[in-house]
C-alpha positions in Angstrom: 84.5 130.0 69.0 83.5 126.3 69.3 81.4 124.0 71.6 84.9 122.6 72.9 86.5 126.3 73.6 84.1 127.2 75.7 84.1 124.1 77.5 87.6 124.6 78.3 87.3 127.9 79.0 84.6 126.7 81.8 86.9 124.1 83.0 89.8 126.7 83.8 87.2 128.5 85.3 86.5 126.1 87.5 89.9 124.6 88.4 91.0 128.4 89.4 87.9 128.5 91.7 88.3 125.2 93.1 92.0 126.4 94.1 91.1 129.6 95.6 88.6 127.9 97.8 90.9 125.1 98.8 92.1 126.0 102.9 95.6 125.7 103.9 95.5 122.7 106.5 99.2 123.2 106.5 101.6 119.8 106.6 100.0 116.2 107.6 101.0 114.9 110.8 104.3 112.8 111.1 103.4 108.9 111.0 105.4 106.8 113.7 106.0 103.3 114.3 105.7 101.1 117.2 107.1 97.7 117.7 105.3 95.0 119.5 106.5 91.1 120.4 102.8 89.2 119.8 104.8 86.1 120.2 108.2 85.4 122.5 110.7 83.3 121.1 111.3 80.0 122.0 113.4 76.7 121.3 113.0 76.6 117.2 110.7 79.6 117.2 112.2 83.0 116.3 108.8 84.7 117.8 106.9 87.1 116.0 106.3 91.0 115.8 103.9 93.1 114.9 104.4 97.0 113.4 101.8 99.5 114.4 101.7 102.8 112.4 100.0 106.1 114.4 99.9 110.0 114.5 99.7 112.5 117.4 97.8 116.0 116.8 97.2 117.7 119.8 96.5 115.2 122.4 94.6 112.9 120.0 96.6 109.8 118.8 95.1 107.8 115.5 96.2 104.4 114.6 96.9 104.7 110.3 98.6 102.6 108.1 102.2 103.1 106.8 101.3 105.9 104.5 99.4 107.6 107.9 95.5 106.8 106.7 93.5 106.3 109.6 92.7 102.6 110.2 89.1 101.7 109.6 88.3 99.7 112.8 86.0 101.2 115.3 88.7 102.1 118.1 91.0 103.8 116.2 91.1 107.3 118.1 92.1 108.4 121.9 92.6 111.2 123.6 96.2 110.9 125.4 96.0 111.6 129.1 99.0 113.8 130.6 102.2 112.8 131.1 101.3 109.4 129.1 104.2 108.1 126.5 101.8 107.9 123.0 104.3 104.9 121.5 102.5 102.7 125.0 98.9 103.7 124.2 99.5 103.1 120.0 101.8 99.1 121.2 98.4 98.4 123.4 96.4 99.4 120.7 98.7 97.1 118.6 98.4 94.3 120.6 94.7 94.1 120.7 94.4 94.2 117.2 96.5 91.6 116.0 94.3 89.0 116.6 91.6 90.5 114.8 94.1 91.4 111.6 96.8 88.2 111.9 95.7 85.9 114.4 97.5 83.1 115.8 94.2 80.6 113.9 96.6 79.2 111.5 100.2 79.1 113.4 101.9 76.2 114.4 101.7 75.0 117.8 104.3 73.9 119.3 103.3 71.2 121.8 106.2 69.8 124.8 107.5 66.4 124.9 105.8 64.3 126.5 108.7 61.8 127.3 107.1 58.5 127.2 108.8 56.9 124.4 
């Protein structure tokens, strides 16, 4: 028997270990998506909309990304009070951090017309 057998004997080992040790945390939570209007629509302007991603386990509600990995910003966790609708905690959470993550810095404004001319 070589150097490399009984490597790979260890390996397998291993690996058979590591999956016997492994605890069943059962399905991930479903990921769900809330639609926001961060800008209304106007004359030539279509508006805008932001998409917030979140999961509810229990009565704590996590904003995540698409795929349902929890954001890395600070306020990212809540615990839902009774009788509260989780899509209206995860569109305020939305709202507040679209400026932070888009901002309106670099948008067009739109000033009125003044008329004089």
């Amino acid at each position: 028997m070589s150097w490399i057998d009984k490597l790979e004997g260890h390996a397998r080992r291993s690996v058979k270990k590591s999956k016997a040790q492994a605890p069943d945390l059962g399905p991930p939570p479903e990921v769900q998506e809330v639609i926001v209007t961060v800008r209304h629509p106007r004359e030539n302007d279509p508006g805008e909309v932001a998409f917030g991603y979140f999961t509810v386990v229990g009565d704590i509600l996590t904003m995540t990304d698409q795929r349902g990995k929890p954001l890395d910003d600070k306020e990212v966790t809540c615990r839902l009070p009774p009788n509260i609708n989780p899509k209206s905690v995860a569109a305020s959470f939305t709202k507040k951090r679209w400026p932070e993550t888009r901002g309106g810095f670099n948008r067009k404004i739109d000033y009125p017309e003044i008329g004089w001319c």
